[in-house]
C-alpha positions as CSV (number, residue, x, y, z in Angstrom):
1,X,0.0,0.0,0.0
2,X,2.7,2.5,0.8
3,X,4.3,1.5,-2.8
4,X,1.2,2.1,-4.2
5,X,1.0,5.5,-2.2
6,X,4.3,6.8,-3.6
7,X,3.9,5.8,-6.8
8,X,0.4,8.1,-7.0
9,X,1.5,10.9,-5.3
10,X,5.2,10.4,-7.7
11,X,2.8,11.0,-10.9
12,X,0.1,13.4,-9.3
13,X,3.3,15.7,-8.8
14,X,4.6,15.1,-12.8
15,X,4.4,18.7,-14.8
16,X,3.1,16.3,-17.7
17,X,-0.3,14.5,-18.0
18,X,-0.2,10.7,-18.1
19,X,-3.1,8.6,-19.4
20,X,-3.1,4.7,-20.0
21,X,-5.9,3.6,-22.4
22,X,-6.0,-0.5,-21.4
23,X,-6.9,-2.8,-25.0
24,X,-10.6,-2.9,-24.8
25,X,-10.1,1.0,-25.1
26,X,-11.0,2.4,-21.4
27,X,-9.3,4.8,-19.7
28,X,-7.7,2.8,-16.9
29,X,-5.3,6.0,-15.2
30,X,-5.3,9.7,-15.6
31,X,-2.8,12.1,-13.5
32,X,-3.8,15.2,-11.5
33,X,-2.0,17.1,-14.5
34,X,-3.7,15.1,-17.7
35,X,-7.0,16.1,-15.9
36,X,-5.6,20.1,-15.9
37,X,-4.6,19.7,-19.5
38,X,-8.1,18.3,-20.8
39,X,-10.1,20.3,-18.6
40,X,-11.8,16.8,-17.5
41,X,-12.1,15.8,-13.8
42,X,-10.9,12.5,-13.0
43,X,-14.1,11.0,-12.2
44,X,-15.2,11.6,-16.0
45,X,-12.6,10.0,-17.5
46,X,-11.8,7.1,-14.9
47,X,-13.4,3.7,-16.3
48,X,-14.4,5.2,-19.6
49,X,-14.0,4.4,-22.8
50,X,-12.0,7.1,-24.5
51,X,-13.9,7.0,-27.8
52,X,-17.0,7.7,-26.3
53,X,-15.1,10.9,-24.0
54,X,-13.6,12.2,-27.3
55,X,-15.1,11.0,-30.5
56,X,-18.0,13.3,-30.4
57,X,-16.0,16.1,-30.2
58,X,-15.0,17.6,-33.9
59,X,-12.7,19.6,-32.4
60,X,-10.4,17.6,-30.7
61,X,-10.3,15.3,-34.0
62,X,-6.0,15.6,-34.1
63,X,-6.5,14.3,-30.0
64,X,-7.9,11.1,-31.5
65,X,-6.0,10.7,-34.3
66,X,-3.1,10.5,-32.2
67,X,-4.3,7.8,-30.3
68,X,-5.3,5.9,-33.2
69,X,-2.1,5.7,-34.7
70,X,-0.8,4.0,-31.8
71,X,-3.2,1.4,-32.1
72,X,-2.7,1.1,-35.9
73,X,1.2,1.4,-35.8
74,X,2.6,-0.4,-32.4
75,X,5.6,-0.9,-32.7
76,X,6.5,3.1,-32.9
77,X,6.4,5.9,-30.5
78,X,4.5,8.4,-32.2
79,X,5.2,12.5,-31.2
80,X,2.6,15.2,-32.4
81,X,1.7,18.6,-31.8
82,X,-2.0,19.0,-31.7
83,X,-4.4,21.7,-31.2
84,X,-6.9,21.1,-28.3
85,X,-10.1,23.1,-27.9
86,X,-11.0,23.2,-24.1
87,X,-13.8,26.1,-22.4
88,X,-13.6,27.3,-26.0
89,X,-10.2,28.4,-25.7
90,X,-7.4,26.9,-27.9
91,X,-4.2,25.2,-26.7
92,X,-1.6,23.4,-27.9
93,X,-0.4,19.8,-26.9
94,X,2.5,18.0,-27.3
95,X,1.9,14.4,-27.4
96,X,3.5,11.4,-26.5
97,X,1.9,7.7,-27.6
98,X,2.8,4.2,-27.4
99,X,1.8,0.5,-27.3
100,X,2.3,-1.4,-24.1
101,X,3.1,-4.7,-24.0
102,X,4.1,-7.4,-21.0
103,X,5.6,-10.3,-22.4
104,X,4.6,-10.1,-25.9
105,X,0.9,-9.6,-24.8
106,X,-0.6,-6.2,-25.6
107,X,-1.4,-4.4,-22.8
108,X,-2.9,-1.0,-24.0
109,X,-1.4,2.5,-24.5
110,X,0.3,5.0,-22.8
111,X,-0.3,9.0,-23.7
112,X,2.4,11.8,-22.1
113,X,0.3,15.0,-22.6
114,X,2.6,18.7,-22.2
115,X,0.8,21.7,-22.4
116,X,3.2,24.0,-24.6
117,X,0.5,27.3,-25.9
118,X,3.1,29.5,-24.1
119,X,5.8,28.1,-25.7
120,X,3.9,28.5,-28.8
121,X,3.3,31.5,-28.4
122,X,6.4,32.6,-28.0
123,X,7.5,31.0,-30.8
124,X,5.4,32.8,-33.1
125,X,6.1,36.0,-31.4
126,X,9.7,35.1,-32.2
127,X,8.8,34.0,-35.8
128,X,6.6,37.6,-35.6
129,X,9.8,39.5,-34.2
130,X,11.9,38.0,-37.1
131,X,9.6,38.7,-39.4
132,X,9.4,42.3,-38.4
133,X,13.2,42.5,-38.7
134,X,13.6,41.3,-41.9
135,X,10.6,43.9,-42.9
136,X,12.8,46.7,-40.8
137,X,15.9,44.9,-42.9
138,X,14.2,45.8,-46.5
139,X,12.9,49.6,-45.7
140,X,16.6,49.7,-44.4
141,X,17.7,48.8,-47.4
142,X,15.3,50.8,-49.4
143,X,15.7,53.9,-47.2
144,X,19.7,53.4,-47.7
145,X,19.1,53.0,-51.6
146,X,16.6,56.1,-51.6
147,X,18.9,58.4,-49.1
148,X,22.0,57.7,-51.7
149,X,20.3,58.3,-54.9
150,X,18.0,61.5,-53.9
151,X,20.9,62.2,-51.6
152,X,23.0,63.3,-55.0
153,X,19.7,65.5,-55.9
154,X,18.7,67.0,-52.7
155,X,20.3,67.8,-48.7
156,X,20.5,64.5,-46.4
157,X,18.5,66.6,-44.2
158,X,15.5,67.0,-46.8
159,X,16.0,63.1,-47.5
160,X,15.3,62.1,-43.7
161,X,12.7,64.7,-43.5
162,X,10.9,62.7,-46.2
163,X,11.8,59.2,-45.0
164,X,11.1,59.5,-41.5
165,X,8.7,62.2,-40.9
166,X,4.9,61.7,-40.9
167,X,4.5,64.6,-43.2
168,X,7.4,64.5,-44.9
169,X,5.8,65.0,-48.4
170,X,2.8,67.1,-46.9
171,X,2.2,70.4,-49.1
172,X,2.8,73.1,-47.3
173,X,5.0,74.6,-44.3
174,X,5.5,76.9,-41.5
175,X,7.2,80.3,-40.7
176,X,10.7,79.8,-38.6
177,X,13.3,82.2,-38.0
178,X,16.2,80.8,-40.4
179,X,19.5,82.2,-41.6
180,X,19.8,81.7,-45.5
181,X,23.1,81.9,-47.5
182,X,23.3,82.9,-51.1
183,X,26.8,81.8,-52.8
184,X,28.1,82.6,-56.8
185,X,31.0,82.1,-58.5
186,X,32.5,85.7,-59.9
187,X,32.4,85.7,-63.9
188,X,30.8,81.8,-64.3
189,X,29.1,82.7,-67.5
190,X,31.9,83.8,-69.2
191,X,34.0,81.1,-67.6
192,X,31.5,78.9,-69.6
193,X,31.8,79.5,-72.8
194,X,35.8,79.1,-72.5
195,X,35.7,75.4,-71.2
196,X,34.5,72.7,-73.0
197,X,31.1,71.2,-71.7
198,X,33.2,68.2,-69.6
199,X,35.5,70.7,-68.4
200,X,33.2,73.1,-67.0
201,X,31.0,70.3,-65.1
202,X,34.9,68.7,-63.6
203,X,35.1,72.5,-62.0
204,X,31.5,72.8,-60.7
205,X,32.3,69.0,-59.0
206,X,35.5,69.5,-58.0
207,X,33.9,73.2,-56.1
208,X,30.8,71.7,-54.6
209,X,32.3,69.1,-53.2
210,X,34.8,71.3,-51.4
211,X,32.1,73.7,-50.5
212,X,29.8,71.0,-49.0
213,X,32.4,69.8,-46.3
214,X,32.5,73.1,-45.1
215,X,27.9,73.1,-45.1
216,X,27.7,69.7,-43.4
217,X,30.1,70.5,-40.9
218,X,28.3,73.8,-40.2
219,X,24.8,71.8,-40.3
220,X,23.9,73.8,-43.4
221,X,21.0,72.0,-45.3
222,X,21.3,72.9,-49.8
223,X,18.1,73.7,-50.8
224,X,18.6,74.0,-54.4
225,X,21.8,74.3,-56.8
226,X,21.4,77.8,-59.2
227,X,23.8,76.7,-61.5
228,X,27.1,77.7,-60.0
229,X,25.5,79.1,-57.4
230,X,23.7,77.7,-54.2
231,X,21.1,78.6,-51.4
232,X,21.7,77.1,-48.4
233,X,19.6,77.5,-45.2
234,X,20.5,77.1,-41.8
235,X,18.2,76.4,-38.7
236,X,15.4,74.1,-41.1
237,X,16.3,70.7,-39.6
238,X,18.6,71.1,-36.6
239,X,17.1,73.0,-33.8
240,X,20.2,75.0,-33.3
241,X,20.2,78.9,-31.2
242,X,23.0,80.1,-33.0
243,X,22.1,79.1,-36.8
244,X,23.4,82.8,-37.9
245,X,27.3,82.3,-36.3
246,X,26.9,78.6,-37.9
247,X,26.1,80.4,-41.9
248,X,29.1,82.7,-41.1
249,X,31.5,80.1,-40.0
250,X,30.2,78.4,-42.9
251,X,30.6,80.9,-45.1
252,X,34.2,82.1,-43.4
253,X,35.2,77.8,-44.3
254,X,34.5,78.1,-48.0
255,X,36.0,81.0,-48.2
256,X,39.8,79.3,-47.1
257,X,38.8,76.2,-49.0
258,X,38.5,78.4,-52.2
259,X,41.8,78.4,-51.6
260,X,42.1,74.5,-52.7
261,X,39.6,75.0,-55.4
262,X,42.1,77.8,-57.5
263,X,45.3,75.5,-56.8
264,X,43.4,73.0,-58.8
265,X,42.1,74.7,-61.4
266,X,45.7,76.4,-62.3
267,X,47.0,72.6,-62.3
268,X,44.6,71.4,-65.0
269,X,44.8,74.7,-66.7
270,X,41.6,76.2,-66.0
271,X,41.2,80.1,-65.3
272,X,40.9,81.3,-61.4
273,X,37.4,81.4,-60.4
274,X,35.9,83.3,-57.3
275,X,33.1,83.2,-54.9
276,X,30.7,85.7,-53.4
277,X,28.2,84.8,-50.4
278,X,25.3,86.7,-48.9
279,X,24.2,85.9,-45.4
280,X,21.1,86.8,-44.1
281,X,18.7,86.3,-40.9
282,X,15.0,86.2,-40.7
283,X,11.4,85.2,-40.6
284,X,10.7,83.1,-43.4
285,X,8.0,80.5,-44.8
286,X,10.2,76.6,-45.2
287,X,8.5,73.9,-46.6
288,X,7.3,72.0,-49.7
289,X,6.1,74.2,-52.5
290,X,4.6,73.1,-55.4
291,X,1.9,71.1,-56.7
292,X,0.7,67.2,-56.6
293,X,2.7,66.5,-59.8
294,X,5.6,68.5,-59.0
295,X,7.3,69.5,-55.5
296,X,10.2,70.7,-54.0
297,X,11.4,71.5,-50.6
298,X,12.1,75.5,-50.2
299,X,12.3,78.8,-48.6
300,X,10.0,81.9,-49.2
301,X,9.8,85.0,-47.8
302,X,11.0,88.6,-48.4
303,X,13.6,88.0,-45.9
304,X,15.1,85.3,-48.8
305,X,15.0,87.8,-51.3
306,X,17.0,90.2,-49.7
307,X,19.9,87.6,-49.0
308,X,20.1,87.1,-52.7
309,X,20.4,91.1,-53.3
310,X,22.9,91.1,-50.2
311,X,25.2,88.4,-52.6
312,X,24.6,90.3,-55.7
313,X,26.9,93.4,-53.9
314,X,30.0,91.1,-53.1
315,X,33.0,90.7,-55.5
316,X,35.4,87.6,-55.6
317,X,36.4,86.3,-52.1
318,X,34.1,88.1,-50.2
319,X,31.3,88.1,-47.4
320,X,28.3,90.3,-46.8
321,X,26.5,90.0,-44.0
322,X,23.1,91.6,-43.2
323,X,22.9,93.7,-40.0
324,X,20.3,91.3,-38.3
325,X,22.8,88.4,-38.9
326,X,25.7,90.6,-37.0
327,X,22.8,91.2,-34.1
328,X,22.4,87.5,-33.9
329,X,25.9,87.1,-32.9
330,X,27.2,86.5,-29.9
331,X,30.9,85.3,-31.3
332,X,33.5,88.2,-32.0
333,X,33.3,89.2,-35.8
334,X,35.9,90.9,-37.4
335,X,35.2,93.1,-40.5
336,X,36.8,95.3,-42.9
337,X,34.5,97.1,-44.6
338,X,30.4,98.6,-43.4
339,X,28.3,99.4,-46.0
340,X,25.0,101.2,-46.7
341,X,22.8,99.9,-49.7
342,X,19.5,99.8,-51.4
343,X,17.5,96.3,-51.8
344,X,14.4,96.3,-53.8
345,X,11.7,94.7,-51.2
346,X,13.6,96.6,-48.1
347,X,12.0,99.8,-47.9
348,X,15.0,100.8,-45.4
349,X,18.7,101.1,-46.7
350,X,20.4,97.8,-45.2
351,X,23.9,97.5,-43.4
352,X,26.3,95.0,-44.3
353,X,29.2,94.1,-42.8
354,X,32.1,92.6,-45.5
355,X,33.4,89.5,-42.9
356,X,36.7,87.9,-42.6
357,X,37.1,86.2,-39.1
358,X,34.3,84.8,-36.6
359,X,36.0,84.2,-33.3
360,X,35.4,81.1,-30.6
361,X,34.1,78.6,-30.6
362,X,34.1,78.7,-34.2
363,X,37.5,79.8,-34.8
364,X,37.3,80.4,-38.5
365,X,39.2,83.3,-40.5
366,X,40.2,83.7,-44.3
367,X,43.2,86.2,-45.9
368,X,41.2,88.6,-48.1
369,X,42.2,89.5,-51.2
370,X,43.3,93.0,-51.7
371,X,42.8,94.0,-55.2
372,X,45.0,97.4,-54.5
373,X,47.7,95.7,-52.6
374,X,50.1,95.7,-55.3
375,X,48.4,98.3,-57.6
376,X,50.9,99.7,-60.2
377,X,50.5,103.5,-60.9
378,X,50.1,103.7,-65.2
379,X,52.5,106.8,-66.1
380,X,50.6,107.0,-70.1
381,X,46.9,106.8,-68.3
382,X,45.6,104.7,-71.6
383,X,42.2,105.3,-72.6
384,X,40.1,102.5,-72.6
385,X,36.3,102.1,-73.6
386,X,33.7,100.4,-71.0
387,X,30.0,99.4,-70.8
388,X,27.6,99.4,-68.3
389,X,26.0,95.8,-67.3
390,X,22.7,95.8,-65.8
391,X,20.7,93.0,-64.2
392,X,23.8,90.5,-66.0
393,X,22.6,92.3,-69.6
394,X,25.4,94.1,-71.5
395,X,24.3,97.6,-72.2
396,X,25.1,99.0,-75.8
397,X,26.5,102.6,-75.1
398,X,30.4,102.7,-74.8
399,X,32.0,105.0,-72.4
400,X,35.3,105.9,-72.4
401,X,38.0,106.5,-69.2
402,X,41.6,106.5,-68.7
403,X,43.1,103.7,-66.7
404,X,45.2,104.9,-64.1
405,X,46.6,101.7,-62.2
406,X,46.1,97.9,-62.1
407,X,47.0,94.9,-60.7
408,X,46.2,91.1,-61.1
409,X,42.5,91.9,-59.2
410,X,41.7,95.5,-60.0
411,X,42.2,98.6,-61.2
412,X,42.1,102.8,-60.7
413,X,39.7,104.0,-63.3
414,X,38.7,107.8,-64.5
415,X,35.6,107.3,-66.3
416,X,34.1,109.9,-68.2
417,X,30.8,109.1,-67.0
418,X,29.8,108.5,-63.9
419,X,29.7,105.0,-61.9
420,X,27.9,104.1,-58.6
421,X,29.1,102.2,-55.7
422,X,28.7,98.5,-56.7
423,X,27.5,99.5,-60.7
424,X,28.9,96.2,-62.5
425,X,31.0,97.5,-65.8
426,X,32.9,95.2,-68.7
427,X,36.4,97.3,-69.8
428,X,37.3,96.7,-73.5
429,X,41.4,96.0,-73.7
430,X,41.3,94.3,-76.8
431,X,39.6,91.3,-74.8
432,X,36.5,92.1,-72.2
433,X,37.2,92.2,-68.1
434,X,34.7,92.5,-65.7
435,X,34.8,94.6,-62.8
436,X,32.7,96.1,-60.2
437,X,32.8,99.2,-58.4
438,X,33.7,98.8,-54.9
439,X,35.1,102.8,-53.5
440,X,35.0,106.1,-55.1
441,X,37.9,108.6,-54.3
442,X,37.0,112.2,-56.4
443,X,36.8,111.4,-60.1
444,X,38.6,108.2,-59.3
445,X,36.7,105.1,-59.4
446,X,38.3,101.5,-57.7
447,X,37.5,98.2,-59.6
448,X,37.7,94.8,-58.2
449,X,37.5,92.4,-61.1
450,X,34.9,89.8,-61.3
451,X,36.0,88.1,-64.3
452,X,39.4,88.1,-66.6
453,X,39.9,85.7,-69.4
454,X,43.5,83.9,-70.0
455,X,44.4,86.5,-72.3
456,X,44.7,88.6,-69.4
457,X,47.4,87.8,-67.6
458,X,50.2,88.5,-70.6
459,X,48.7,91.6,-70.8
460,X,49.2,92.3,-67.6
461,X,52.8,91.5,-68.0
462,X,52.9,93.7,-71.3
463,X,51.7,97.0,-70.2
464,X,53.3,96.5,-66.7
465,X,56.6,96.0,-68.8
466,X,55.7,99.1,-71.4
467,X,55.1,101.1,-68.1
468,X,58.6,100.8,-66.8
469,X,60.3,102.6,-70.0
């Protein structure tokens, strides 16, 4: 009795149900457990005859099945995972059959029931989890294949604002306070009728790319290429306070790297090209602009507008700098040169400040070309003719004026007509250079050239050797 005793309590206590079926078919032991598993008390399944438990219920068909194959194949263990329907809930059994025999004599069958939903169920959430990673993998992959070709057509910034913002390709936008920069290359359009197509696109690479090191370190975000030109915004994506000393320190980078830019056009043989940039800080509307078929991520405003007439005033190697950029400056700025001026859509004359050096924690500062610096005094004065240039238009009347010093990046003019502070002109040597007006002095008028074909430089040389006899 105490045998018998242990041996009960030994498979009440198992985590897995047992059941023995005897030959005739009648359930002949059930454990504490098997009873949990089927949701049958003991006393209903004791002495019966499982067919008549189980048979009537369709649901529990893969139960019986199980059982039957042990009958039909006795001389193999059979393992199978079943479903189980029990109080209309749904579980998942792992199931264990096989014939018993005593001495050749077939004795019945013995079932080892586990009740594995959970595991199941993790399973699936693992097969879910996978599932979700390899659907993360692919838009991973897509977003990496998207962000490197539109990456080559717009900023990274505007990318990830697409690929990871709700409204990403919403129409419309919102007013922020921004700091927009307006860069141009001094005499491009001439520059492009010299160079052969291939050429002149190896330049504009060979520049942006140096230009961009300088905008991504400064978290400037390139809204749109203008040719050889670019506007570039700062403050759109990064939340950043001091967005106007980042577009100077920016602008103060390219500047030096410039430097790279004409040390590698004079080793293929390409003319020296400059830059202007216009920096200005505002209110203005950001966003996408457009229609349904057609859309593009931009800046409006009149506060945009006048950062592109702040450029227009600039010569080679230079930065202007709108007063309410300077105001939004903590940094020390250095500057050699405040100017008054006139911008259509600015009812008020604005100040600019012509920037070389933005102290810490920027730390950025560029050597300034000096057109006068090595200006040589012309003893004959020749008389050259000149032409206005309007809005980038030639005009047809030719002045005349004597030229009364030069160097490699301007000249001391007497026209015989008058010029304005920052009037754009085109002098006729026998080969056109540009120039613009940068001080006034009496009747004497200072040129800072914009543009000078290859022809120029042996000229140079000429008349400064012609001067010396």
């Amino acid at each position: 009795m105490r045998e018998a005793s242990f041996y009960s309590n030994m498979l009440d206590n198992m985590t897995e149900g047992i059941m023995a079926i005897d030959k005739h078919g009648r359930i002949i032991m059930a454990n504490r457990r098997c009873c949990e598993i089927l949701g049958i008390c003991q006393d209903e399944l004791l002495n019966q005859i499982f067919l008549g438990v189980f048979l009537d219920k369709e649901e529990n068909e893969e139960l019986v099945q199980a059982i039957i194959d042990a009958i039909y194949d006795k001389y193999k263990t059979h393992k199978r995972v079943v479903t189980y329907i029990r109080n209309e809930k749904e579980r998942v059994l792992y199931i264990c059959t096989s014939f018993l025999f005593e001495e050749d004599e077939k004795m019945g069958i013995s079932v080892i029931l586990s009740d594995i939903t959970e595991l199941e169920n993790l399973r699936d959430a693992v097969k879910a989890t996978k599932k979700i990673q390899a659907l993360n993998k692919q838009l991973e992959i897509r977003n990496d294949l998207l962000r490197t070709t539109f990456g080559r057509y717009l900023s990274d910034d505007i990318v990830e604002n697409i690929l990871e913002g709700r409204n990403g390709l919403k129409m419309g936008g919102k007013k922020k306070d921004l700091t927009v920069m307006m860069s141009d290359l001094r005499g491009f359009s001439l520059l492009s009728d010299l160079l052969k197509p291939e050429e002149l696109f190896k330049v504009l690479e060979y520049y942006f790319d140096k230009m961009l090191e300088s905008i991504q370190t400064y978290h400037g975000s390139v809204l749109e290429y203008m040719g050889d030109g670019m506007l570039v915004v700062f403050g759109a994506f990064h939340s950043i306070e001091d967005h106007a000393a980042q577009a100077v320190a920016c602008a103060i980078a390219m500047q030096k790297s410039m430097k790279d830019v004409k040390m590698w056009c004079a080793r293929h043989g390409y003319p020296e090209i400059q830059m202007g940039i216009g920096i200005h800080t505002g209110e203005m509307l950001i966003g996408n602009i457009g229609s349904s078929m057609r859309t593009k991520f931009g800046v409006l405003g009149k506060n945009v507008n006048i950062a592109g007439r702040i450029e227009s005033f600039t010569v080679g190697d230079q930065i202007f700098i709108s007063k309410d950029t300077r105001d939004a400056i903590e940094a020390e700025l250095l500057a050699d040169e405040e100017i008054d001026v006139e911008v259509k859509g600015d009812e008020n004359k604005v100040h600019l400040y012509s920037v070389y050096k933005i102290g810490e924690p920027y730390s950025e500062e560029y050597e300034k070309n000096n057109s006068f610096k090595d200006i040589v005094e012309l003893a004959r004065e020749p008389e050259i003719h000149w032409k206005k240039v309007k809005s980038k238009i030639v005009m047809d009347h030719i002045y005349t004026g004597r030229l009364l010093g030069i160097s490699e990046s301007g000249a001391i003019f007497r026209p015989e007509d008058s010029i304005r502070m920052h009037d754009n002109l085109v002098l006729d040597v026998g080969f056109e250079i540009y120039a613009k007006c940068v001080k006034k002095e009496g009747d004497r008028v200072y040129l800072t050239f914009t543009f000078c074909p290859p022809a120029f430089r042996p000229w140079l040389k000429d008349i400064c050797e012609k001067n010396k006899e």
